[in-house]
C-alpha positions in Angstrom: 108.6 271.2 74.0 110.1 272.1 70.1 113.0 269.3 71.7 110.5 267.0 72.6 108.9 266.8 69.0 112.4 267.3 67.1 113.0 264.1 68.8 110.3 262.6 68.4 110.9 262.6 64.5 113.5 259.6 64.9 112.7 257.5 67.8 115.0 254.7 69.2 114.4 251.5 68.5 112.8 248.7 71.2 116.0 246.4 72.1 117.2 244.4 74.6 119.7 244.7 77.2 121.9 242.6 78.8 122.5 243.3 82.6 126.5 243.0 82.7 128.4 242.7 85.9 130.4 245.8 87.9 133.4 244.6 87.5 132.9 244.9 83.7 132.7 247.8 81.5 130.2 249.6 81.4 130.0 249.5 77.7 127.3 247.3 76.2 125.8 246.2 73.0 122.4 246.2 72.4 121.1 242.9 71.9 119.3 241.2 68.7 115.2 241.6 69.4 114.5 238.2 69.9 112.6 236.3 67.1 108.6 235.4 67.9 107.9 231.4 68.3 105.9 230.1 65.9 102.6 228.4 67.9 102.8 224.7 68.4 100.9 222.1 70.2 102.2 220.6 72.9 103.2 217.0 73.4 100.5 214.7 74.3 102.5 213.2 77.6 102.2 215.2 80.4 104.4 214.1 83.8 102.6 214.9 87.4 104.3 216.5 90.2 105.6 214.8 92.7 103.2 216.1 94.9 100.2 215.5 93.3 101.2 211.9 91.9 99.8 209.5 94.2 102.3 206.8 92.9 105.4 209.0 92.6 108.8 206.7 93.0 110.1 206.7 96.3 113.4 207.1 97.4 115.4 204.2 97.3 115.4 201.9 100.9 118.5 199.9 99.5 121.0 199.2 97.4 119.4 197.3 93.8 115.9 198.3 94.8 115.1 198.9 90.8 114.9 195.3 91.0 112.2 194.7 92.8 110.2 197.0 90.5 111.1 194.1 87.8 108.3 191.9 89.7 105.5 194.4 89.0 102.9 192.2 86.7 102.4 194.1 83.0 99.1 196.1 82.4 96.1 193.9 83.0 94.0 194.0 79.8 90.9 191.5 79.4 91.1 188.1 78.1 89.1 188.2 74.5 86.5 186.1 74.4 84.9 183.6 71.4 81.9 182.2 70.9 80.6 180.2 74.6 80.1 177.0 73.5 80.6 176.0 77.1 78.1 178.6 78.0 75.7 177.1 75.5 76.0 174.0 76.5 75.4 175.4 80.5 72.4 177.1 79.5 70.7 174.3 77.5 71.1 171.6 80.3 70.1 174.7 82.8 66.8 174.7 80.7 66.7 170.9 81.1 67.3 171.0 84.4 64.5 173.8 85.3 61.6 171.7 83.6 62.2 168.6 85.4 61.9 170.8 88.4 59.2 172.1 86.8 57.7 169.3 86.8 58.4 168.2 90.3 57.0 171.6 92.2 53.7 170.9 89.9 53.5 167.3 91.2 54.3 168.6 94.8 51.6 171.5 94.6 49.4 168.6 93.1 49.6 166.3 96.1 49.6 169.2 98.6 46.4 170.2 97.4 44.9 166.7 97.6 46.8 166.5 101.3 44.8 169.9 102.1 43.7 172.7 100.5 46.0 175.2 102.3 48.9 173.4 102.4 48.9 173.6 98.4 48.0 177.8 98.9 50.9 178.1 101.0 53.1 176.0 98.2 51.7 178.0 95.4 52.9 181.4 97.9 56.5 179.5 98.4 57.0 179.4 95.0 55.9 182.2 93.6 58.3 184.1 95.9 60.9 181.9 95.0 60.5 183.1 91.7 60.2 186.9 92.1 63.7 186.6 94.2 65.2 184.6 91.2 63.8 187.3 88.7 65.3 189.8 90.7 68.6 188.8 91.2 69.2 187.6 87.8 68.2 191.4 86.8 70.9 192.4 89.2 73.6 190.2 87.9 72.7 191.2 84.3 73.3 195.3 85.2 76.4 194.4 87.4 77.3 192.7 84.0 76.2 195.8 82.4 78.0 198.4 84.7 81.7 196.3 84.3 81.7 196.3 80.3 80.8 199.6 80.7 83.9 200.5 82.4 86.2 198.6 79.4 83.9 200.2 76.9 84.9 203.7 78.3 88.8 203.0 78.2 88.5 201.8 75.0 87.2 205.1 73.7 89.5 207.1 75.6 92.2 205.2 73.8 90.6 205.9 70.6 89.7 209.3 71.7 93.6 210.3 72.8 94.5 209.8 68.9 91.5 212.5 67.8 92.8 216.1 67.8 89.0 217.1 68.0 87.7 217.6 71.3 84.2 216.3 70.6 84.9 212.3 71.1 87.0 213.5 74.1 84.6 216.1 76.0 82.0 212.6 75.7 84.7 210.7 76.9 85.1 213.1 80.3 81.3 213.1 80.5 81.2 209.7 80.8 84.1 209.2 83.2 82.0 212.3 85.5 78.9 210.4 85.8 80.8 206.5 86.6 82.7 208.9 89.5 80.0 211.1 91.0 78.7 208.7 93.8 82.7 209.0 95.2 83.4 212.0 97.2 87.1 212.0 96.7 86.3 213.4 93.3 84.4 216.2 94.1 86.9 218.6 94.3 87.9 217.5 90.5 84.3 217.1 89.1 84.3 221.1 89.8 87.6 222.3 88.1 86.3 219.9 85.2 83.3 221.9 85.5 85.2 225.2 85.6 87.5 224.4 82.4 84.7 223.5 80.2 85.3 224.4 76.7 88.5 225.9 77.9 90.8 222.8 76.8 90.6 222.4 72.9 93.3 219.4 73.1 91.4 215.9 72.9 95.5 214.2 74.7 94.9 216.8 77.6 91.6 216.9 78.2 91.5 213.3 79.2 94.9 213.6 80.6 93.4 216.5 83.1 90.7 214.4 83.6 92.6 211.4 84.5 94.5 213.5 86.9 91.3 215.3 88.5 89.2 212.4 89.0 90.9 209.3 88.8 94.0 210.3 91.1 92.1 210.9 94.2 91.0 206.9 93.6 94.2 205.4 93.0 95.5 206.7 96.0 92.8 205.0 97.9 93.2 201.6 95.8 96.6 202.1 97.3 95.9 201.9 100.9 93.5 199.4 99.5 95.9 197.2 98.2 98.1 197.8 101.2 95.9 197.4 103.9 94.8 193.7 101.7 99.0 193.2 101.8 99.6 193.8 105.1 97.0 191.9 106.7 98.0 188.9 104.6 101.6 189.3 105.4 100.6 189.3 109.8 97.9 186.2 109.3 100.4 184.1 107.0 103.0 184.9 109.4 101.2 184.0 112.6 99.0 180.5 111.2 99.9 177.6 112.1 98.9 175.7 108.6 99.5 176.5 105.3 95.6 175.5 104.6 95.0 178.6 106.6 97.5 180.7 104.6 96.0 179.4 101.3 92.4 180.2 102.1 93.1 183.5 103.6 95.0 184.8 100.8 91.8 183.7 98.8 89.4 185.6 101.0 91.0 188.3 100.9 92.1 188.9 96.9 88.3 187.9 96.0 87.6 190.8 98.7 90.6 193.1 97.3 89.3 192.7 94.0 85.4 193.6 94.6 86.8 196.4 96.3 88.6 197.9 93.9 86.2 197.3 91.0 83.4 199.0 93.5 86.1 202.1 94.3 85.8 202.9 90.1 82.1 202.5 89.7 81.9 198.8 88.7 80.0 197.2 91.3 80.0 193.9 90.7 77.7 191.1 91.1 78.6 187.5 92.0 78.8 186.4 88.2 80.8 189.4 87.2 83.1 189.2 90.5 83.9 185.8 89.4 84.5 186.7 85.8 87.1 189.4 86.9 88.7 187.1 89.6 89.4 184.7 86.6 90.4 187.7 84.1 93.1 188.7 86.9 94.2 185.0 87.5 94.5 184.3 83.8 96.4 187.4 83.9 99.1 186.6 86.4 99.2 183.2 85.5 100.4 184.1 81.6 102.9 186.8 83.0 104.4 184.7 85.4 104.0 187.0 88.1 101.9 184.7 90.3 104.6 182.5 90.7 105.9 182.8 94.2 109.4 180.6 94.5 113.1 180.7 95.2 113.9 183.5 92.6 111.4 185.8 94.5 112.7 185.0 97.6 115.8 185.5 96.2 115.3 188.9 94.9 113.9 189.9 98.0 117.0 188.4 100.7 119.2 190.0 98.3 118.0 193.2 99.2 118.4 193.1 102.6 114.7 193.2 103.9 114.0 189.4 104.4 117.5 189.1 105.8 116.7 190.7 109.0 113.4 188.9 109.1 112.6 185.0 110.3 111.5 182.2 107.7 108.1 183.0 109.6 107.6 186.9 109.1 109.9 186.8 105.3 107.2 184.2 104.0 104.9 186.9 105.2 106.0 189.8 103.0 106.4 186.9 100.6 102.3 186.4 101.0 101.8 190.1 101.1 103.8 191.4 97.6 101.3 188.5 96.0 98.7 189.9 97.4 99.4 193.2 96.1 100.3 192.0 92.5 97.0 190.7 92.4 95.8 193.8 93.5 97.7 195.8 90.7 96.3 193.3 88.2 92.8 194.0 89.3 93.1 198.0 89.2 94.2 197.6 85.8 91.3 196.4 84.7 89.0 198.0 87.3 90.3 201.2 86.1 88.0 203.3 83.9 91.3 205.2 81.8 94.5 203.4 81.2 97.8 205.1 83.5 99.0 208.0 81.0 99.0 211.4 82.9 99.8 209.4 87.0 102.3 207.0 87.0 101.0 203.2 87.6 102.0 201.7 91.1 104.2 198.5 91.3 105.6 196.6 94.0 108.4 198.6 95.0 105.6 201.0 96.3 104.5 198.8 98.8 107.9 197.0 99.7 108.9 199.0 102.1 105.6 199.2 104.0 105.4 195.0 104.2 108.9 195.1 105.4 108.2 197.7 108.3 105.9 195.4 109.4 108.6 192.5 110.6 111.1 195.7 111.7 108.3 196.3 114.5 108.0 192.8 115.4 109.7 191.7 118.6 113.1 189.4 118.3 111.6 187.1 120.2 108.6 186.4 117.4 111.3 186.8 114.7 113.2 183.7 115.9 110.1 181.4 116.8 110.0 178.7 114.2 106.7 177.7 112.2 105.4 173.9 113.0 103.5 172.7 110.0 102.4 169.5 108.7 
């Protein structure tokens, strides 16, 4: 015990100790204590696993494959717009228009009532439903109006929120983006560890960065099977029809129905007004980048990577169809989406490549080499 507290009046030093291997000496030095790191923040980019990225690269089909990634269209943003003049004028000769109708149905009522009293009862009834179904679908296109600027209002401040160290604008920011994503079930799971983590996450970058990854990853990977789904049934219709009027209005129907879709996957909902709006937005958008263009270099790019090779004129104008399809697609979840792509990686066309060109592996030879008779 007297040991024990001699001992005690000079005690050893904490250090630390390399483990060295048996075939060395057993001598060692005692290492340096290792200096404390000074607290930091932490970068505002964050990379997703693999496994949790719904877009993650894949491994590479063929040789020059990067390439193809070349012919994803840029971000989508939307077109500003001025002062509608052509709106103005719209509206005014709209006005003009609904008097001399006006005008007309009073006339009408007029002589129905001299014709016979209930035939003028039964106009007054006509009209005045008429009406109440105008009143109400205008108040529905306004909110579906209302709803999409909502959206691009929301990205905007998350934008401006990402460059705020305070959490204040951020935590409204998430709020925000709950509420537009409760209806979806996909984003249940995240809506509770959003939930769980409240106040817990002081960084305004990763807040909306966990937030993006929580709620908004579970929906782009189902705008991806949209988008392929919308790809490959273009690429088997365009491949099998026997006109190219039939190609041309199928790829029509079905981008105006990819891109309802995808604004109604991220809580937009759109009416007919704002559908056509955002049809035009993603047009305008492909049609500035160049990426609607579908000609010899595309085809090119494409044969040169050995996936139309193998394929028929038929089947490779196909894929052709189907990789427009799904550029329009990528357009449209750019601006569908309520954040811009920071903490998941954005999809491009090398993502859904190699699904279009599975399609003419599967076909039979026999289809490959039938020719296509158009006129």
């Amino acid at each position: 015990m007297n040991d024990r507290r001699h001992n005690g009046d000079n005690p050893r030093r904490p250090a630390v100790f390399h483990m060295e291997d048996d075939r060395q000496s057993s001598q060692s030095e005692p290492a340096q204590p290792a200096t404390a790191r000074r607290p930091a923040a932490l970068p505002a980019e964050t990379i997703t696993l693999d496994e949790t990225d719904p877009f993650a690269p894949p491994p590479p089909a063929h040789e020059g494959d990067g390439d193809i990634d070349a012919l994803t269209p840029p971000p989508a943003v939307p077109r500003p717009r001025g002062f509608p003049f052509a709106k103005l004028a719209l509206g005014a000769f709209s006005v003009l228009l609904s008097l001399a109708i006006g005008l007309w149905t009073d006339q009408l009522i007029r002589d129905l009532f001299a014709r016979n009293d209930w035939l003028g009862y039964l106009a007054i009834g006509t009209v005045t439903i008429f009406l109440l179904s105008l009143l109400v679908a205008v108040l529905r296109e306004v909110i579906a109006l209302m709803r999409l600027s909502a959206v691009q209002k929301l990205k905007d401040e998350a934008e401006t929120a990402r460059m705020d160290r305070r959490p204040a604008r951020a935590r409204r920011v998430v709020k925000q983006l709950v509420t537009l994503t409760r209806d979806a079930p996909e984003t249940a799971r995240g809506r509770a560890a959003i939930a769980d983590m409240d106040e817990e996450i002081v960084d305004a970058p990763h807040l909306i960065s966990f937030a993006e990854r929580e709620l908004l990853a579970p929906l782009d990977q189902r705008a991806r099977r949209l988008i392929l789904n919308a790809s490959k049934r273009v690429s088997i219709v365009t491949a099998v029809s026997p006109r190219a009027v039939v190609d041309l209005a199928y790829v029509l129907y079905e981008s105006v129905r990819l891109v309802r879709a995808m604004a109604t996957l991220y809580g937009g909902r759109p009416g007919a007004v704002g559908l056509i709006r955002l049809f035009r937005d993603v047009i305008a958008h492909l049609a500035v980048t160049s990426s609607i263009a579908v000609g010899d270099s595309l085809i090119q790019q494409v044969v040169g990577h050995g996936v139309a090779s193998r394929l028929s004129s038929r089947l490779g104008e196909g894929v052709i169809n189907g990789l427009m399809t799904a550029r329009i697609g990528i357009a449209a979840m750019d601006l569908c989406r309520p954040l811009a792509f920071h903490a998941v990686r954005r999809p491009g066309i090398g993502d859904f490549l190699g699904e279009l060109s599975r399609i003419g592996d599967n076909t039979p030879n026999e289809e490959k080499n039938s020719g296509r008779n158009r006129r």
